[in-house]
N, C-alpha and C positions, 0 to 999 in steps of 0.2 A: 414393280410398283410396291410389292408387298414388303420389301427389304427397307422401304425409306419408310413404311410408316412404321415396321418393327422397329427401326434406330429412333423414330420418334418415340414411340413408347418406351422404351429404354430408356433416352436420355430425360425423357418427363420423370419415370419414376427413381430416376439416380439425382435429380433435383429435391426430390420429396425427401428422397431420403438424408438427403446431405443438407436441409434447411431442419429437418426433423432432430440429426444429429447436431446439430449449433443451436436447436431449440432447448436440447436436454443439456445439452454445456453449460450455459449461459444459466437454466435454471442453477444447477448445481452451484455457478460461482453464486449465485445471489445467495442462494441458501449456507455456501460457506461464509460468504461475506457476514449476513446475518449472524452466526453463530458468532465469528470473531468478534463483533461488534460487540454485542450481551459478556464477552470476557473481557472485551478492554475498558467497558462499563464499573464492569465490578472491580478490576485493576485500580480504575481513578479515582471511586470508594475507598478500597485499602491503601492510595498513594495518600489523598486526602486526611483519613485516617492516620496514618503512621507521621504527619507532618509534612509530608514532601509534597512540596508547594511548586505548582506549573513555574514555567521558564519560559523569557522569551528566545522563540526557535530562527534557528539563523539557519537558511539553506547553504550548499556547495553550487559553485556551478558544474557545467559537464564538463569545463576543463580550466586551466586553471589554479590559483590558487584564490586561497582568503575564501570571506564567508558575506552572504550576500542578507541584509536584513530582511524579515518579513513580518506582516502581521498577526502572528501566531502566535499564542501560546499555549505552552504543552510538556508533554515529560520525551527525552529521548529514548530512544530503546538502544541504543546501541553507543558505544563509543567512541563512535568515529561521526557520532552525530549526524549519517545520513539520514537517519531514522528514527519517525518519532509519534506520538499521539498527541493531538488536540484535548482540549475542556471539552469537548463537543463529543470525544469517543471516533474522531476521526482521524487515519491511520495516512500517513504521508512518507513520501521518498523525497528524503529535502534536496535533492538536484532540481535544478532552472539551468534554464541557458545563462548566460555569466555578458558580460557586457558595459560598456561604461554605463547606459541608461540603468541595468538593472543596480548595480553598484550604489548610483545615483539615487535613486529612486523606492529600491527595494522589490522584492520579487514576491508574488501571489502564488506557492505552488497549491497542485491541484490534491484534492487527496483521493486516493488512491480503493480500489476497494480491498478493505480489511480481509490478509490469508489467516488461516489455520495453521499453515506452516509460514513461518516467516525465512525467507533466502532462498528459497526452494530455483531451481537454473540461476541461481548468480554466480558470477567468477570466483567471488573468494571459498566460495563448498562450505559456508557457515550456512546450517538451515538450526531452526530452531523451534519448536512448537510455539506458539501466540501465548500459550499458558502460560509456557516455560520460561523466556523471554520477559514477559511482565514479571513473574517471580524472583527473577534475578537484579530487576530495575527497583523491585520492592527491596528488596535485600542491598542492594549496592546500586544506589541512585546515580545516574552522570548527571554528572555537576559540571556545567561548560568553564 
């Protein structure tokens, strides 16, 4: 009898500890999220600043080709225009699912919370600091 309540005790405190461990995750991303946010702030200051004026953002679908409209606008960060920021300081992955409706209609992506690293596990091995990345859009704006 005493073996089933030690597995009970076990597996109670391998709960704690593994809700404990996705409680300090979860802080983290917030607190990184935060930070990114306060730099792509001051980014749309210096975009504003230098003249470079929002764009309306046109998502990709996940497969596919063409670009799907949405109501967005914003500056891309990248060139391939999956990526981009909002007036808002809000940090988006312009993939939707792809579809006649969405075609039709336009697509609402969601946005995403703001990295410190931008690309960090994606397929193409481009990662790029959130600083670094802004600086480079400051310097050499995409222009769709």
């Amino acid at each position: 009898m005493s073996g089933e309540g030690e597995q009970q005790d076990w597996t109670n405190k391998r709960h704690e500890v593994i809700a404990a461990q996705q409680q300090a995750l979860e802080a983290q991303r917030q607190s990184e999220h935060e930070r990114a946010t306060a730099i792509i702030r001051e980014a749309i200051g210096a975009f504003r600043a230098a003249g470079i004026e929002p764009v309306p953002l046109q998502a990709r679908p996940f497969t596919g080709a063409g670009t799907i409209r949405t109501s967005l606008t914003g500056w891309y960060l990248k060139h391939d225009l999956t990526l981009a920021v909002d007036e808002e300081a809000r940090f988006y992955v312009l993939r939707v699912p792809g579809g006649l409706m969405s075609r039709l209609r336009g697509a609402t992506p969601e946005p995403s919370p703001a990295p410190m690293v931008v690309g960090r596990g994606a397929r193409d091995g481009e990662t790029f600091e959130i600083r670094e990345l802004l600086q480079m859009r400051l310097a050499d704006p995409v222009r769709p």
